[in-house]
C-alpha positions as CSV (number, residue, x, y, z in Angstrom):
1,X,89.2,88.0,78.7
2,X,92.2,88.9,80.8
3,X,92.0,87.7,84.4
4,X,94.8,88.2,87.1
5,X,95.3,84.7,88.5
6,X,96.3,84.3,92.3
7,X,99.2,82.3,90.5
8,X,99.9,85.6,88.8
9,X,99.8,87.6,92.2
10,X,102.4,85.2,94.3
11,X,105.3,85.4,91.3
12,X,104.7,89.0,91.7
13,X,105.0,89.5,95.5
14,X,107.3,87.2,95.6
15,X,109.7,89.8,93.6
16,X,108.4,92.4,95.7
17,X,109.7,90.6,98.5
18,X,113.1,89.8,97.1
19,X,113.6,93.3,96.5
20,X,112.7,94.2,100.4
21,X,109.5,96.2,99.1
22,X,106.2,96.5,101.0
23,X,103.1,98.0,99.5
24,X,100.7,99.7,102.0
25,X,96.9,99.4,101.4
26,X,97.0,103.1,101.3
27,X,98.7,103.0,98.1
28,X,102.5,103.7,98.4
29,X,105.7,101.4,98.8
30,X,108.4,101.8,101.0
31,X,111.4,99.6,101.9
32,X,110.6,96.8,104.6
33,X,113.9,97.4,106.1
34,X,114.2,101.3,106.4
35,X,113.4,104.5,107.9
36,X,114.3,107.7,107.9
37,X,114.6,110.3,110.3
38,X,114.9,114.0,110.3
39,X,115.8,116.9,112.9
40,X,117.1,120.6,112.6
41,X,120.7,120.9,111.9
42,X,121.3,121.9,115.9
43,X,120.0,119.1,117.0
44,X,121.9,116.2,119.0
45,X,121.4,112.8,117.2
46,X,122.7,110.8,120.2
47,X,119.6,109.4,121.9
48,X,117.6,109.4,119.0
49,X,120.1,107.4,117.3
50,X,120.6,105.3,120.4
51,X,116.9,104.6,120.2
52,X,117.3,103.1,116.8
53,X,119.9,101.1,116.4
54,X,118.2,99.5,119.9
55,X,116.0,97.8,117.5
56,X,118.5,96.3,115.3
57,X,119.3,98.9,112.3
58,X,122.4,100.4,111.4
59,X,122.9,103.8,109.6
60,X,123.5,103.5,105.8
61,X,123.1,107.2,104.2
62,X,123.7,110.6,107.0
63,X,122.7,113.6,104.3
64,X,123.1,117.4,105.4
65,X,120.4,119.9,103.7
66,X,121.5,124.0,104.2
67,X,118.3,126.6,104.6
68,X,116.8,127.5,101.4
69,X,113.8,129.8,100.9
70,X,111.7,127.1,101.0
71,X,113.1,124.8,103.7
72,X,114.9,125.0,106.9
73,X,118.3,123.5,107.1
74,X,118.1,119.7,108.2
75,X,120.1,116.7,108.9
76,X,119.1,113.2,107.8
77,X,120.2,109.7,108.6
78,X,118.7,107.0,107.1
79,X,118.8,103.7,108.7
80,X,118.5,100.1,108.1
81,X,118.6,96.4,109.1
82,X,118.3,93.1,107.9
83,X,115.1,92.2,106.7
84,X,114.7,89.0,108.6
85,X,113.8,91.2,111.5
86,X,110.4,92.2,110.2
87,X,108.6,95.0,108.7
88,X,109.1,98.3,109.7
89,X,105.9,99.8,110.0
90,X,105.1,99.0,113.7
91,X,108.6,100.4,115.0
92,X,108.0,103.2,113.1
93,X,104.6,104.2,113.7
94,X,106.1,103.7,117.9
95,X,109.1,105.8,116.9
96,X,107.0,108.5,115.7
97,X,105.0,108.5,119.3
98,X,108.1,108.8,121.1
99,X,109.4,111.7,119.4
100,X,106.5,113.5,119.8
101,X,105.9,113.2,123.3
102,X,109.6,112.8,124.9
103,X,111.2,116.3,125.2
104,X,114.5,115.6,124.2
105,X,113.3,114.2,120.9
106,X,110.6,116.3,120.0
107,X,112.1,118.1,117.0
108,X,113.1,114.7,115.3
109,X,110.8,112.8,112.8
110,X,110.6,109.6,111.3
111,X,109.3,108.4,107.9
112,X,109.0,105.6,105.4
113,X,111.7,105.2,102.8
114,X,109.4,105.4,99.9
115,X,110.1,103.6,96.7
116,X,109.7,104.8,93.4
117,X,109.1,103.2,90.2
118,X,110.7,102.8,86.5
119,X,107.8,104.2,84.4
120,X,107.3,102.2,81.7
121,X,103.5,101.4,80.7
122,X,102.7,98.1,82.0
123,X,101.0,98.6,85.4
124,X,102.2,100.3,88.6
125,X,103.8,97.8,90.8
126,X,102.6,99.4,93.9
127,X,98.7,98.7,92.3
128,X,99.6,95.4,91.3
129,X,101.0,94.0,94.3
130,X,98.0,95.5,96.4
131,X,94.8,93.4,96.7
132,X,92.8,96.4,97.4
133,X,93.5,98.0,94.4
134,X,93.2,94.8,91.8
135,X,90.3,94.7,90.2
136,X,89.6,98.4,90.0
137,X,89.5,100.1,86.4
138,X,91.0,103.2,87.4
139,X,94.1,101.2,89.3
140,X,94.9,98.6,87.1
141,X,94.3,100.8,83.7
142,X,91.5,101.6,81.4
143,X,88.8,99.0,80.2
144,X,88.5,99.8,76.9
145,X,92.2,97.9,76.2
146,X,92.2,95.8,79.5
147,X,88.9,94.0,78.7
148,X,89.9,94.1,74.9
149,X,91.6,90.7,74.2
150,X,93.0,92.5,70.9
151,X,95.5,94.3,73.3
152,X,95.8,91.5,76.2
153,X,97.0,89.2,73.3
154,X,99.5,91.3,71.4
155,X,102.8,91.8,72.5
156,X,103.0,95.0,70.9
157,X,100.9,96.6,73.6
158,X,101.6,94.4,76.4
159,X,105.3,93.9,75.7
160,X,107.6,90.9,75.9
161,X,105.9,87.7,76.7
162,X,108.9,86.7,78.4
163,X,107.3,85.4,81.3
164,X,104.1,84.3,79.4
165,X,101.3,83.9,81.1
166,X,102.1,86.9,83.7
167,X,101.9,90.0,82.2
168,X,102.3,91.9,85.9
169,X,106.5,90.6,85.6
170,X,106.7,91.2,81.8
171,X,109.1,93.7,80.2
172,X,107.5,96.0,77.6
173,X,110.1,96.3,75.3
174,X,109.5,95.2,71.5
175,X,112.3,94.4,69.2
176,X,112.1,96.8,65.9
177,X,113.9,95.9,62.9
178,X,114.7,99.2,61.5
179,X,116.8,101.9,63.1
180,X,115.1,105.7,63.4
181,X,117.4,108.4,61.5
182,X,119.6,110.2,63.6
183,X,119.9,113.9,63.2
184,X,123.6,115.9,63.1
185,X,124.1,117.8,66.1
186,X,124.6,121.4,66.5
187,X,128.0,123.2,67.0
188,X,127.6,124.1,71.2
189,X,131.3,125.1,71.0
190,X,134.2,123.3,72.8
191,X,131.5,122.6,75.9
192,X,128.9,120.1,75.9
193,X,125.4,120.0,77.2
194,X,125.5,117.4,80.0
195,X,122.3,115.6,80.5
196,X,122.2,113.5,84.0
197,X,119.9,110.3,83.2
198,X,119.1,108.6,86.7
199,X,118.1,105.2,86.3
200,X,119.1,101.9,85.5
201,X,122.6,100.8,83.7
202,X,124.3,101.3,80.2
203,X,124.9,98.1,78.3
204,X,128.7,97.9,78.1
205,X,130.7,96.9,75.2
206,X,132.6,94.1,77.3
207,X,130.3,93.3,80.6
208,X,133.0,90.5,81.5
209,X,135.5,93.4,82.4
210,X,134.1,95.6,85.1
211,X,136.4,98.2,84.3
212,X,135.1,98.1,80.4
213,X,133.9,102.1,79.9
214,X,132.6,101.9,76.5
215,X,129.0,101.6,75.8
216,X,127.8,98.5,73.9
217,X,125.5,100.7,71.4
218,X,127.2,101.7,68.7
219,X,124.5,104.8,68.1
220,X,125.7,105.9,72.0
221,X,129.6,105.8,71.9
222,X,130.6,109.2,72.1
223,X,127.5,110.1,73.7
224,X,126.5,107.8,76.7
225,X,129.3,106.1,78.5
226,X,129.7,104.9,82.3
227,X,131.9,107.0,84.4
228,X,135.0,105.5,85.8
229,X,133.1,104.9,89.3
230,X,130.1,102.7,87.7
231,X,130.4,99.3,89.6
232,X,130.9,101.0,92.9
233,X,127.7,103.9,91.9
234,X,125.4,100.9,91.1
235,X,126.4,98.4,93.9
236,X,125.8,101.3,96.1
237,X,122.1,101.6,94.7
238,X,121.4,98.3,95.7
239,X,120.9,97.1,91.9
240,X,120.5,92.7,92.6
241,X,121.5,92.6,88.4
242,X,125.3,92.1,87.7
243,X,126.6,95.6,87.8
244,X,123.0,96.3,85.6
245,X,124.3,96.2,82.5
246,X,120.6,96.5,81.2
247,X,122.4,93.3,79.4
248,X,122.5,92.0,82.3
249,X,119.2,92.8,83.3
250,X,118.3,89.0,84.0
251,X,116.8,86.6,86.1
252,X,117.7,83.3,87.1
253,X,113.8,81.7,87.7
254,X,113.7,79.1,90.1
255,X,110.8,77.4,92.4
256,X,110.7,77.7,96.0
257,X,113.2,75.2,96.5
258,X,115.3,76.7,94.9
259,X,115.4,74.3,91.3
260,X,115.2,75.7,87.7
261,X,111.7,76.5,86.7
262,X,110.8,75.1,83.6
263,X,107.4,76.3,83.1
264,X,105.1,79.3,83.9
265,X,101.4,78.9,84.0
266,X,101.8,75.9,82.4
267,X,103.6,76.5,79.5
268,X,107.2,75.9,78.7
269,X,110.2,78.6,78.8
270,X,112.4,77.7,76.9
271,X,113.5,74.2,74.9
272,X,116.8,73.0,74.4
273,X,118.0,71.5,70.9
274,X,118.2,67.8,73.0
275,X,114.3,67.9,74.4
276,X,115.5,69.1,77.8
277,X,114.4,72.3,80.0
278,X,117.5,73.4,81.2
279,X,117.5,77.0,83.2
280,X,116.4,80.0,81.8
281,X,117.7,83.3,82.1
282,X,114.6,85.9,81.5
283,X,114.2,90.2,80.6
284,X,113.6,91.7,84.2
285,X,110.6,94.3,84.6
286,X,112.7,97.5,83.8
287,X,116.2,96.0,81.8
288,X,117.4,98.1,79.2
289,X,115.3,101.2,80.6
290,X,118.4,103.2,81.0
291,X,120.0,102.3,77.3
292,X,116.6,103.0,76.0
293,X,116.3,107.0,77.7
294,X,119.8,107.6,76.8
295,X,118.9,106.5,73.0
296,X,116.3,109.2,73.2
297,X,118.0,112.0,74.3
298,X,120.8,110.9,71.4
299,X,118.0,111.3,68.7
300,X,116.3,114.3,69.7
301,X,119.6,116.3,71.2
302,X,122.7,114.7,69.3
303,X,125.0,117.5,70.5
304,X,124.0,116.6,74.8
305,X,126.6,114.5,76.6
306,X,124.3,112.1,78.4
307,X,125.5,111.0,82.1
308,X,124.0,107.8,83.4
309,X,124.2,107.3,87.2
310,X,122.2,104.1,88.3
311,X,119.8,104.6,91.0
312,X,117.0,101.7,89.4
313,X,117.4,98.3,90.0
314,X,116.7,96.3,87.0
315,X,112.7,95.5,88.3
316,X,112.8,99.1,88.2
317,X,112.9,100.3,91.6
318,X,115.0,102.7,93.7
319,X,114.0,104.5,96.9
320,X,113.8,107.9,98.0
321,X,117.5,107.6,100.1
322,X,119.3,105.8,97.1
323,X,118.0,107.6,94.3
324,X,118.8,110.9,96.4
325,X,122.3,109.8,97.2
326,X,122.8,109.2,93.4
327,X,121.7,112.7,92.1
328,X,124.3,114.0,95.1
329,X,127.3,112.2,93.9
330,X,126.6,112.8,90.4
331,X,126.5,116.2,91.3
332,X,129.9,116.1,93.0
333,X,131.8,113.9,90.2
334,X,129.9,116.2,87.3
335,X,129.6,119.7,88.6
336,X,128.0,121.5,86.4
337,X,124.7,119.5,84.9
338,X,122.3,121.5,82.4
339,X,119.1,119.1,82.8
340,X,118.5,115.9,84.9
341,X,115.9,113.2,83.6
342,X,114.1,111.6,86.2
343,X,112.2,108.6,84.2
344,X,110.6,106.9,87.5
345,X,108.1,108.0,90.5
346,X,105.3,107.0,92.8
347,X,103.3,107.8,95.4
348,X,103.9,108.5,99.3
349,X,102.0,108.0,102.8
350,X,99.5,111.0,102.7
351,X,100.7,112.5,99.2
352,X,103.3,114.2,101.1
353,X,106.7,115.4,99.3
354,X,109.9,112.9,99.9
355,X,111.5,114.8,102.0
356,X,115.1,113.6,100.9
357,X,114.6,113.7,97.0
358,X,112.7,116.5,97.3
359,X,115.4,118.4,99.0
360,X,118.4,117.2,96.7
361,X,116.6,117.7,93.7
362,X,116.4,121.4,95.1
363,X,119.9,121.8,95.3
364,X,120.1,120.7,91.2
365,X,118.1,123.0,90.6
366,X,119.6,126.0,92.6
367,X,122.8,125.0,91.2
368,X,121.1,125.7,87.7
369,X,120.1,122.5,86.2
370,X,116.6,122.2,84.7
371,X,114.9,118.7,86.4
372,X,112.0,116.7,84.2
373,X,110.1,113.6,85.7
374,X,107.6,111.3,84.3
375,X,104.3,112.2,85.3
376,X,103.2,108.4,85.7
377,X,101.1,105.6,84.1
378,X,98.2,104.8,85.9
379,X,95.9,107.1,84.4
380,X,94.9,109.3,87.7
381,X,95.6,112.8,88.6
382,X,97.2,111.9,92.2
383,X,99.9,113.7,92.3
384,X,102.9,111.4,91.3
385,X,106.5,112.3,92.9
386,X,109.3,113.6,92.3
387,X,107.2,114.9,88.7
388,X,104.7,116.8,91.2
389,X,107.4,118.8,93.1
390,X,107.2,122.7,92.2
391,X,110.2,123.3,90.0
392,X,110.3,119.9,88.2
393,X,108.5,119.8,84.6
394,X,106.2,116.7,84.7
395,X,106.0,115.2,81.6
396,X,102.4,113.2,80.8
397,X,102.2,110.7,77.7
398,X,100.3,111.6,73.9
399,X,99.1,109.3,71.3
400,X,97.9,110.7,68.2
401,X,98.4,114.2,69.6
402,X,96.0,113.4,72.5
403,X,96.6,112.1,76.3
404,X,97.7,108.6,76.1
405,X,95.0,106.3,77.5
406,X,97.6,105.0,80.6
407,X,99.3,108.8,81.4
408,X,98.3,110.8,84.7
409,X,97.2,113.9,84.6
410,X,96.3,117.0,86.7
411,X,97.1,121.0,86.7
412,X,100.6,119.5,87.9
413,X,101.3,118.3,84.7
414,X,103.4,121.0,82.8
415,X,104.2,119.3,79.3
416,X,103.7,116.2,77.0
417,X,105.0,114.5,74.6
418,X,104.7,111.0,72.9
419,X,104.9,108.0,74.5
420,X,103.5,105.1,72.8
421,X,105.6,102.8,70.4
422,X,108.7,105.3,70.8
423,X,111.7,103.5,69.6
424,X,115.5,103.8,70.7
425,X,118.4,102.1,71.5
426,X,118.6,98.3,73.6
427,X,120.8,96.1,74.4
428,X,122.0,93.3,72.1
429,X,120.4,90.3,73.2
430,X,122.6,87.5,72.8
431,X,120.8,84.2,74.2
432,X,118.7,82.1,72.6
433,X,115.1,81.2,73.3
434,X,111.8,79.3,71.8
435,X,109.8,81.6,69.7
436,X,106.5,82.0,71.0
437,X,103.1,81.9,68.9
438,X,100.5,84.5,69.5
439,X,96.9,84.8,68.0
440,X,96.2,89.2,67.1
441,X,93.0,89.2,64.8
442,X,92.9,85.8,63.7
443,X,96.4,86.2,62.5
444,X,99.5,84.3,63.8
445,X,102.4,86.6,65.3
446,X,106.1,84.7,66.2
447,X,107.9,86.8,69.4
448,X,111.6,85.6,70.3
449,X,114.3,87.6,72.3
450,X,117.0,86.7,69.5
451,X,114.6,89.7,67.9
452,X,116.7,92.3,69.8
453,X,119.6,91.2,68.3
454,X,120.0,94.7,66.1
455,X,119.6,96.7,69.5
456,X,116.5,99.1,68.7
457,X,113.1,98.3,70.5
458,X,109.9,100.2,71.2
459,X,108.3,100.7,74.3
460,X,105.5,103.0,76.0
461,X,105.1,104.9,78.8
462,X,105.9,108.5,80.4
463,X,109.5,106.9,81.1
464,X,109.8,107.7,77.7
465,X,108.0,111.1,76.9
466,X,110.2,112.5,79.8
467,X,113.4,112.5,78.0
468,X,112.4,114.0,74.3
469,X,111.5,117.1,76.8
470,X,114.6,117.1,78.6
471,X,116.3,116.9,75.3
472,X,114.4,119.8,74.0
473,X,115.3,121.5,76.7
474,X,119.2,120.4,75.9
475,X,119.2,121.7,72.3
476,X,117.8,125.1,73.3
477,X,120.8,125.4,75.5
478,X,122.9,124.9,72.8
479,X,121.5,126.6,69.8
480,X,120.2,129.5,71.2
481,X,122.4,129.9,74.0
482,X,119.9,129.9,76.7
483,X,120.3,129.1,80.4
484,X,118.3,126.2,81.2
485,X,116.1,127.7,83.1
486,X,115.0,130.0,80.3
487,X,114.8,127.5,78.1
488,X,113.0,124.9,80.5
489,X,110.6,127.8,80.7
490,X,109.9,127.7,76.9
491,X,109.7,124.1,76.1
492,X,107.1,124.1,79.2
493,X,105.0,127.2,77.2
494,X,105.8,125.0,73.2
495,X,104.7,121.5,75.1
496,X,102.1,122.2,77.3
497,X,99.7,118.6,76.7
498,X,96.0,118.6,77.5
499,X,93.4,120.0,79.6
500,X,93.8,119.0,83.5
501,X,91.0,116.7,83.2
502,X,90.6,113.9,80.7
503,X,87.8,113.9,78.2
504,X,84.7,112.0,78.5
C-alpha cells in the first residue's frame, strides 16, 4: 500500500522552499518573500511605503485598477525582499495592525501574495507540503485509487516515475505512441480567433537561440508560437527553468551539498553505458504543461491563434502579482483577445478573492474576452480561485461522462469536460535514461523518457478539461459569428457537468 515517507516530504519542501513558497496550515500558499498592499486611488503611498521598505523589501509590480461596477478604483504595489530575511507572515500580520489603527494609514491594506497552482491531477502541492492535511482522504485524494496499489503502481495513473519512489515531485505526463486526428479548421475570414494560454512555455524549435520564435511541434507551427518578447515575459515571471522551454523543464538533482544525486529512495536514476552514475537531468512537476494546453486548443479549434504568455514556473507555480502582470501585458502587446485559458488555481487566506487577479481578469473581461479556469483537483467543493470568480467559467473534470474521481465541485462549477488520459502535443524528449520496470496486475510494464520522443503524451487533470471549453468557445466565435460572450454563454448551457454534490 502506498505510504508518504518523511523522505518523501523533505524532497518536497525542499522544492517548496527553492521556489520561495510557504504553505499555511490553513490551507493556502503564498510567497515567503512578498506582500501586497492596497489603498484608494487618492491615497498618498509615502509613509506607508516608507514603513515597508523599513523592513528590507523593495517594490517589484505598482498596478493601477479604474472603478468598475463592482470595485472601487485602487492602487497596488507589490513588494518584496530577499528571502534570507525570513518569512513574511509576522511583518505582515504587524503591518495589518498598524494600518488599522494609525490615521494616516487607515485606508491601506496588506495581504499575502497567494500562489496558485498548475492543475494537473497528481496532488495539490499546497496539501502535500502541509502536515496537517497528509493523511486525510479528502486532501490527499480518494481511497478507492489511493489505497489501490493497481493505481499507485501504474504509471498511467500516477504519471512519470521520473523521480521514482516520490510520487508528490512526479510529472504526470505519459508518452502515447499514436497521434490524435486533427480536424480542418473553419474559414473565420482574414481575422483569427486569438486564444491567450497563461501558463508555462512553448517548446521552441532551436532552445539554443533565445531569439528562435518557431515552435518545436510540428502540429503547433502556424498556430502556437512565442511572441518576440518571450525571454524577457518569462524571466519576468520568475520561471528558475531556462527560459521554460517546457524542453527545458528540467532539474539538475543534487544532495545538500550540493553533489549529483545518484539515487532516490534507494533506487538508481539513471546508468551510464561505463557503470557510472553521472548527473541526471529530470521532468519538473508541471514541464510541458503549456505545449500540452496549446495542443488542445489546436485539436478542438484549429482555426484559434493560440498566445502563450508564461506566468508558471515549470513546478507549476505562479503567484497572484506575476500571473496578474502577465494577463496585463499580454493584453497591451495583443489587444484584442477572444478567450483566455487559465489552466492553474488555489486557494487563499479566508477563501477571499485575490484581489489583484481578480481585478485584471475584470478588465479581460470588460474588454470582451471570455475567461475559463480549471476548477481544481482535489476533489472538494472549496471554492478554488481564479475558476470561482463570478464571470469566469470553471471547468470540473469527467470520466466516462461522470465527475472524475480527483475534480472539485460546487454550484461554482459552470461546465465539464474530460480530463482523464486526454492526449496532445509535448515536447520532444531528447536525453537518454534507464528504462524502469513496473509490476500492473501481475504483468511487467517498461517506462523510459526516450518514450516522448514522437511529442504526444496523455495526462489528467482539470488543467486539461479547461482548454477543450475555451476552444469550444473559440469555434463558436468563428463559425457562427458570435461575440464571445454569447457564445461563452452557450457552451456554459451545452457543457454544464454534474450535480453540485458528488454521488454517494
Amino acid at each position: 500500500m502506498f505510504q508518504i515517507t518523511e523522505q518523501m516530504l523533505d524532497e518536497f519542501r525542499t522544492r517548496l522552499k527553492s521556489r520561495n513558497i510557504t504553505v499555511d496550515d490553513r490551507g493556502f500558499a503564498y510567497r515567503t518573500n512578498k506582500l501586497i498592499v492596497t489603498a484608494p486611488t487618492a491615497a498618498q503611498w509615502d509613509q506607508a511605503v516608507e514603513r515597508v521598505r523599513g523592513e528590507g523589501f523593495e517594490i517589484e509590480h505598482e498596478f493601477s485598477f479604474d472603478e468598475t461596477d463592482a470595485d472601487p478604483a485602487i492602487d497596488v504595489k507589490v513588494f518584496t525582499r530577499s528571502p534570507d530575511n525570513g518569512d513574511v507572515r509576522e511583518f505582515l500580520e504587524f503591518l495589518r495592525r498598524e494600518f488599522k489603527h494609525v490615521p494616516d494609514l487607515c485606508d491601506f491594506e496588506a495581504d499575502y501574495c497567494h500562489v496558485f497552482f498548475g492543475n494537473q491531477y497528481s496532488g495539490s502541492p499546497v496539501y502535500l507540503g502541509n502536515p496537517v492535511y497528509l493523511g486525510n482522504p479528502v486532501y490527499l485524494g480518494n481511497p478507492v485509487y489511493l489505497g489501490n496499489p493497481v493505481y499507485l503502481g501504474n504509471p498511467v495513473y500516477l504519471g512519470n516515475p521520473v523521480y521514482l519512489g516520490n510520487p508528490l515531485l512526479r510529472n504526470g505526463a505519459i508518452p502515447v505512441q499514436r497521434a490524435p486526428a486533427l480536424p480542418e479548421p473553419c474559414d473565420c475570414g482574414p481575422e483569427k480567433i486569438v486564444v491567450l494560454v497563461l501558463d508555462t512555455g512553448l517548446a521552441r524549435e532551436d532552445p539554443a537561440d533565445p531569439q528562435t520564435g518557431v515552435t518545436e511541434h510540428e502540429v503547433l507551427q502556424g498556430y502556437a508560437d512565442p511572441h518576440a518578447a518571450w525571454v524577457e515575459t518569462v524571466a519576468k515571471a520568475g520561471d528558475e527553468s531556462r527560459v521554460d522551454e517546457d524542453l527545458k523543464g528540467l532539474l539538475r538533482l543534487v544532495d545538500e551539498g550540493g553533489k549529483p544525486l545518484t539515487h532516490i529512495c534507494g533506487e538508481p536514476i539513471v546508468e551510464a553505458e561505463d557503470g557510472n552514475l553521472p548527473p541526471v537531468d529530470v521532468l519538473d512537476r508541471q514541464a510541458g504543461h503549456g505545449t500540452f494546453i496549446a495542443g488542445i486548443i489546436r485539436q478542438h479549434a484549429p482555426e484559434a491563434k493560440v498566445e502563450i504568455e508564461g506566468v508558471l514556473s515549470s513546478f507549476g507555480d505562479g503567484d497572484d502579482c506575476d500571473i496578474a502582470a502577465g494577463l496585463l501585458q499580454a493584453v497591451d502587446r495583443l489587444g484584442a483577445i477572444d478567450v483566455i485559458n487559465l489552466s492553474f488555481g488555489g486557494y487563499t487566506e479566508d477563501g477571499r478573492e485575490p484581489p489583484i487577479l481578480k481585478r485584471a481578469i475584470n478588465e479581460a473581461i470588460e474588454n470582451g474576452a471570455a475567461v475559463v479556469a480549471a476548477a481544481g483537483n482535489n476533489n472538494s467543493s472549496e471554492k478554488f480561485w481564479p475558476a470561482a470568480l463570478p464571470n469566469v467559467v470553471a471547468v470540473g473534470a469527467t470520466y466516462k461522462g461522470e465527475r472524475a474521481w480527483f475534480s472539485n465541485y460546487g454550484d461554482w462549477v459552470d461546465a465539464a469536460a474530460p480530463g482523464v488520459g486526454v492526449v496532445s502535443t509535448f515536447f520532444k524528449w531528447k536525453g537518454k535514461l534507464k528504462a524502469h520496470e513496473f509490476e500492473v496486475d501481475g504483468q511487467k510494464k517498461r517506462f523510459k523518457l526516450d518514450d516522448f520522443t514522437n511529442g504526444w503524451a496523455s495526462w489528467s487533470g482539470t488543467s486539461f478539461a479547461a482548454p477543450q471549453i475555451a476552444a469550444e468557445i473559440a469555434r463558436r466565435i468563428c463559425s457562427l459569428g458570435e461575440t464571445a460572450q454569447e457564445a461563452r454563454d452557450e457552451v456554459v448551457r451545452r457543457f454544464a457537468g454534474w450535480p453540485p454534490a458528488p454521488p454517494d
